[in-house]
matplotlib code that plots the C-alpha trace (Angstrom):
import matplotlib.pyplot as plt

x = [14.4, 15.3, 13.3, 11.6, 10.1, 7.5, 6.5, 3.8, 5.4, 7.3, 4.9, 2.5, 5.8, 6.6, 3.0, 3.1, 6.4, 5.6, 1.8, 3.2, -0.5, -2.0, -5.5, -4.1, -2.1, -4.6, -6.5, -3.6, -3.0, -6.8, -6.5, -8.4, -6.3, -6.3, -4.8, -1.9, -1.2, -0.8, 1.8, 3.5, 4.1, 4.9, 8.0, 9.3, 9.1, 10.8, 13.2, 13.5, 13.0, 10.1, 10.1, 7.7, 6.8, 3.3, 1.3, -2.7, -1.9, 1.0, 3.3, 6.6, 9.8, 12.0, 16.4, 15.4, 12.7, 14.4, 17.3, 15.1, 12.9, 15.6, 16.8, 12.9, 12.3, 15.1, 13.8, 10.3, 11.8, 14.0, 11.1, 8.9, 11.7, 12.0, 8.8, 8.3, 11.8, 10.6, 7.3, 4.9, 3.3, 3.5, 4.2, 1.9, -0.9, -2.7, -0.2, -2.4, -2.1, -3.5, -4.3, -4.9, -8.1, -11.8, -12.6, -10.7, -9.4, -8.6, -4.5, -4.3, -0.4, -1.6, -4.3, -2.4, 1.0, -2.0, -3.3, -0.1, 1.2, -1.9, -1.4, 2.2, 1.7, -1.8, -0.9, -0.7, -3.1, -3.0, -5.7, -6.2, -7.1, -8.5, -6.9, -7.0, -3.8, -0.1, -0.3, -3.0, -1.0, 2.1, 1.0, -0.5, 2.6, 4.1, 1.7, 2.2, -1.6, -0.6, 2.4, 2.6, 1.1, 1.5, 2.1, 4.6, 7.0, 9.3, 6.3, 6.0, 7.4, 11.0, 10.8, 8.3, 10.4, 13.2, 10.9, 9.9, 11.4, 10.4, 11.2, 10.2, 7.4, 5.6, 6.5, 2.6, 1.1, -0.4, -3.9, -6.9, -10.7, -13.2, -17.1, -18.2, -19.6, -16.1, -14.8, -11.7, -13.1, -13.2, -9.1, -7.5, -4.4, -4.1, -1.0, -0.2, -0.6, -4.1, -5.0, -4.0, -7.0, -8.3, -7.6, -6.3, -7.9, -4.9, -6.9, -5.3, -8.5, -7.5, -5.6, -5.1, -3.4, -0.8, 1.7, -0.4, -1.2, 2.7, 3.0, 0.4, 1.8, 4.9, 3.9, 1.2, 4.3, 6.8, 4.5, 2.5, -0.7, -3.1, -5.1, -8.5, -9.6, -9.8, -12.8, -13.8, -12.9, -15.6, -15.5, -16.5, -17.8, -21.2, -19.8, -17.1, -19.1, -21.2, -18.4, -16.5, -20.0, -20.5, -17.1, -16.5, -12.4, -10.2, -9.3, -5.3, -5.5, -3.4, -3.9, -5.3, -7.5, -11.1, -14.0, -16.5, -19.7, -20.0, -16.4, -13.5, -9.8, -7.5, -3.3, -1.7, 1.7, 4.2, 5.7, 4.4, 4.1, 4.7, 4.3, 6.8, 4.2, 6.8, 5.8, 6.1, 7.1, 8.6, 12.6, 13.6, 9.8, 10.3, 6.4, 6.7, 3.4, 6.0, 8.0, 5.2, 4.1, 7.9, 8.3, 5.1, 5.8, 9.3, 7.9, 5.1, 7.4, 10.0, 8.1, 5.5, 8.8, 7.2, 10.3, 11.1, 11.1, 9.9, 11.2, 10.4, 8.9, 8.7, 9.7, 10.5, 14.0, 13.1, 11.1, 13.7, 16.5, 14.5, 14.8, 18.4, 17.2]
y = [-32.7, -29.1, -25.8, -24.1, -20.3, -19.9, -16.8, -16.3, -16.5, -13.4, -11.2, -11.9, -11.1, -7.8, -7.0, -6.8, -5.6, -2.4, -1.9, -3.1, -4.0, -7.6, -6.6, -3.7, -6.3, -8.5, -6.1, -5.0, -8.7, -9.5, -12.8, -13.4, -12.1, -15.6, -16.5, -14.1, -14.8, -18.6, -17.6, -15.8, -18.3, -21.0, -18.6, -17.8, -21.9, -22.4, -19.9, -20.9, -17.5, -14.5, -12.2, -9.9, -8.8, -8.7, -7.0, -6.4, -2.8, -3.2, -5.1, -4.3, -6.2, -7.9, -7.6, -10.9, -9.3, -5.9, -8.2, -10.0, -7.4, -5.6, -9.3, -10.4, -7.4, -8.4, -11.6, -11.0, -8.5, -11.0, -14.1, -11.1, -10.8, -14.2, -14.5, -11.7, -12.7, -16.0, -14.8, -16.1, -14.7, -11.4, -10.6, -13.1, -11.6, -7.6, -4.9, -2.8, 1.2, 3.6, 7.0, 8.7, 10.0, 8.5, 11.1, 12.5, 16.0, 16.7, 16.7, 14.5, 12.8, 9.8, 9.0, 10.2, 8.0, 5.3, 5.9, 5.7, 2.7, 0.7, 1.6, 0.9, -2.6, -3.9, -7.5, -6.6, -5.4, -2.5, -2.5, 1.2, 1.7, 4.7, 5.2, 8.9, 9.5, 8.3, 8.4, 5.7, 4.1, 3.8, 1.7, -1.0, -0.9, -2.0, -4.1, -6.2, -5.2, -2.5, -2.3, 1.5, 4.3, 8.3, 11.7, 13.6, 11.0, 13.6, 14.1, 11.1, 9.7, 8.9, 5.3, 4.8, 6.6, 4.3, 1.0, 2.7, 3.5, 6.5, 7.9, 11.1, 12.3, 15.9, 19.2, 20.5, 24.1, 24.0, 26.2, 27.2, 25.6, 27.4, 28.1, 30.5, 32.9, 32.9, 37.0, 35.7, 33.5, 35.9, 36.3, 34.4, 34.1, 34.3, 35.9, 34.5, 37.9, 38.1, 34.9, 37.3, 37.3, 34.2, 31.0, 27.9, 24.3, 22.0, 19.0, 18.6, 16.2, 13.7, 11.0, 9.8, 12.7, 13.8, 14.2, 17.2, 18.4, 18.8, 20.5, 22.7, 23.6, 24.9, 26.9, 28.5, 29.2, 30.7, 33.2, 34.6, 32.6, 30.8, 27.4, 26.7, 24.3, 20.7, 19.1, 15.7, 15.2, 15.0, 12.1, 12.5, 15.9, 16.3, 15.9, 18.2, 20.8, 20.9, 21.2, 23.8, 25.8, 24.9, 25.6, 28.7, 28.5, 27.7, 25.1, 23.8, 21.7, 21.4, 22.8, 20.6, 19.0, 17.5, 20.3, 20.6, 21.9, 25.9, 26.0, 27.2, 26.5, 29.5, 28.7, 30.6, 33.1, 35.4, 32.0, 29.8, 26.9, 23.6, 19.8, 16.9, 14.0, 10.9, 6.9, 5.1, 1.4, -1.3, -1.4, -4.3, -4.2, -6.1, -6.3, -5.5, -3.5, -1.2, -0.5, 0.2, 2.7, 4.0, 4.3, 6.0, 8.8, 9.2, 9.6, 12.0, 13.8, 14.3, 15.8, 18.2, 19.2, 17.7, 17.8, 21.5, 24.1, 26.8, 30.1, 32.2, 29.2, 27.2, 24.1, 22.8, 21.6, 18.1, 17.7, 19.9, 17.2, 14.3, 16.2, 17.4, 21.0]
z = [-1.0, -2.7, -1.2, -3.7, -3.3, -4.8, -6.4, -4.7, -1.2, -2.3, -3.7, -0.6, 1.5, -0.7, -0.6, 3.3, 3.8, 2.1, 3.5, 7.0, 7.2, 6.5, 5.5, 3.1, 1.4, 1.2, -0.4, -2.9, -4.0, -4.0, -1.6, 1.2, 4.3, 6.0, 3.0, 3.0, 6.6, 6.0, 3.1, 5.1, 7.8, 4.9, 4.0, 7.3, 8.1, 5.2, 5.6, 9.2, 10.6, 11.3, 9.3, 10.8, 14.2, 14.9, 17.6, 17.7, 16.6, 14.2, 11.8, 11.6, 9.4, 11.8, 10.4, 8.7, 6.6, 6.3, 4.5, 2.5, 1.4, -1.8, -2.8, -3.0, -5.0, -7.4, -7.6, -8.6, -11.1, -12.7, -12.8, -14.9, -16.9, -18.0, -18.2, -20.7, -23.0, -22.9, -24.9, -22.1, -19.0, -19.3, -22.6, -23.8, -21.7, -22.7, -21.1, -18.5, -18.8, -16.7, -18.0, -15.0, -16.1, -16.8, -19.6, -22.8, -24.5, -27.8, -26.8, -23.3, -24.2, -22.5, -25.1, -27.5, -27.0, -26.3, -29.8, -32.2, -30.0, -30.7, -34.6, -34.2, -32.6, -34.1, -32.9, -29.3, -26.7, -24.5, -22.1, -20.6, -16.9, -14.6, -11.5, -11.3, -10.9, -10.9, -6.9, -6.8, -10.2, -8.7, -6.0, -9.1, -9.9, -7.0, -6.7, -10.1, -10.9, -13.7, -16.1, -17.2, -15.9, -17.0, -14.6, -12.7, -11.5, -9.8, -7.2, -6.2, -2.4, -2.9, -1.9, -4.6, -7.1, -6.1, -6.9, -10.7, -13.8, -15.9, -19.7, -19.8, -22.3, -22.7, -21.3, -20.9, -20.5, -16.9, -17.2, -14.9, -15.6, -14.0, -14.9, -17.8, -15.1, -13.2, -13.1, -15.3, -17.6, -20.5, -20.9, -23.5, -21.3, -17.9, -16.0, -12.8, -10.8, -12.2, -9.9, -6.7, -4.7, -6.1, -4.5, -6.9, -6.5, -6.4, -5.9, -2.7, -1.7, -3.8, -2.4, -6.0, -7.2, -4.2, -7.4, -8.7, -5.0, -5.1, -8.2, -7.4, -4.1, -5.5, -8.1, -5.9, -3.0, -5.6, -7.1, -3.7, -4.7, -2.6, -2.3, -2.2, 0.6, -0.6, -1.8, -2.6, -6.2, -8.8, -11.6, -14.9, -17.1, -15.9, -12.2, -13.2, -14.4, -11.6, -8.9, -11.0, -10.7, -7.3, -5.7, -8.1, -7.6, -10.7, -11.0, -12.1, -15.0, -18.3, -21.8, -23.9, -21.2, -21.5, -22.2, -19.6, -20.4, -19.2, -18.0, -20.0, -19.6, -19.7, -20.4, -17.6, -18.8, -17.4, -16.6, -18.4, -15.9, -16.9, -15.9, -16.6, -17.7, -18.2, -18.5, -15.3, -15.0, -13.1, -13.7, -16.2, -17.7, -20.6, -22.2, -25.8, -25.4, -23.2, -25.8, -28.4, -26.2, -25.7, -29.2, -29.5, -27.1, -28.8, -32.5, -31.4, -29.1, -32.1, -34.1, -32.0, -29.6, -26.7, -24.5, -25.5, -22.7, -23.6, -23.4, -19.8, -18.4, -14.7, -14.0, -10.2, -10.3, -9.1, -12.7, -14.6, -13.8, -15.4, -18.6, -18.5, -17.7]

ax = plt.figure().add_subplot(projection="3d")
ax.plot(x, y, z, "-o")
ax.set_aspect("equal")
plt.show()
């Protein structure tokens, strides 16, 4: 009688290869973790060797499973594609997008690609997500639970940037929000020197948002600034408001962002910093509802100049080489 994989084998094995932890798997794939284990056992006897080697205080691939591991990968990218060309499974089912954010401003680019796309393609169905940023998105996506997600790509981890595909989308103004009351809050602008003496929430205590940490990081480091201690992040505007008060430090956000009540948000010059924000994927994605939004972000980004670098600007050269720059 033939062998046959099936899927599901693989994505269990994929799902622990890269966690290197059976309940974190579990967790990822949303089966129960005796469940997992027995699928993993049915593809090494089928197989006809471990693929794992398992102590009480770790998991680790064995050279079987470290040579299995980029052909599986392949694999479960090629059966989605099928899938999707043949006009079932996934691109019959609603295209999950995560926007990285559980409120809204009056010029976010991920509800506004999320917008034209869903005028463009008024048969389809994107279903947005909140994650809280591409950090906590990217591992979705690894994960087969999302299909697109939006943010800084270039800080990712490099073995996750080697698993995802990205088009980049907007160049944005990087700002400061901070309460009413802050000593700065009345300048129109902001230079960077000005922030001296007054240390920058990065949002480094967010696990969901290392990408930003990153950027922050940088910027902070090449201009002589300093970080505020992390916090646990707030969620939502009233929360928002009330840590901005509490906490009293700007805070690094974009222009454009959501308004809080009694905080304003200040574009910072002299640079101008920016952030890459580019659409994140799985390579050989083939969900029509991916290229609504593509084509979305292309149209809007034509004709506002969303990929145009300003003059006397900053960009870290990771991001910069995504956009030619």
């Amino acid at each position: 009688m033939p062998r046959d994989l099936h899927p599901r084998l693989l994505r269990g094995f994929l799902a622990t290869a890269e966690t290197l932890h059976f309940g974190r798997a579990a967790e990822r794939l949303h089966v129960a973790q005796q469940a997992l284990s027995r699928d993993v056992r049915s593809l090494e006897g089928l197989l006809g060797e471990a693929l794992f080697t398992r102590t009480t205080r770790s998991v680790e691939l064995t050279p079987a499973g470290r040579r299995l591991l980029p052909r599986v990968r392949r694999l479960l990218a090629l059966h989605d594609e099928i899938l999707a060309e043949a006009g079932t499974g996934a691109a019959a089912r609603p295209l999950l997008l995560d926007l990285n954010s559980d409120v809204t401003g009056p010029d976010l680019t991920a509800d506004r690609v999320l917008e034209r796309a869903r005028a463009d393609w008024p048969e389809g169905e994107l279903l947005a997500r909140f994650h809280g940023g591409l950090a906590a998105a990217a591992a979705e996506l690894l994960a087969h639970r999302l299909d697109a997600s939006f943010g800084r790509f270039a800080g990712l981890p490099a073995p996750m940037r080697g698993q995802l595909a990205q088009l980049p989308v907007r160049l944005e103004r990087i700002s400061v929000m901070m309460a009413d009351t802050h000593p700065l809050a009345g300048r129109p602008v902001l230079r960077l020197a000005e922030l001296a003496g007054h240390p920058v929430d990065i949002c480094a205590g967010n696990p969901a948002t290392t990408e930003w940490a990153d950027l922050g990081e940088r910027l902070l480091r090449e201009h002589g600034l300093t970080a505020a201690a992390p916090y646990v992040p707030p969620v939502g505007l009233d929360e928002t408001a009330r840590y901005l008060a509490r906490h009293g430090d700007p805070m690094l956000t974009t222009v454009g962002g959501p308004r809080i009540p009694g905080a304003v948000n200040v574009p910072l010059v002299e640079p101008v910093p920016l952030s890459l924000v580019s659409l994140v994927h799985r390579p050989g994605e083939r969900h029509p509802g991916l290229r609504a939004l593509a084509g979305a972000a292309a149209e809007l980004g034509t004709a506002e100049g969303w990929l145009r670098r300003p003059h006397g600007s900053w960009l870290p050269s990771a991001d910069a080489a995504l956009v030619g720059g």
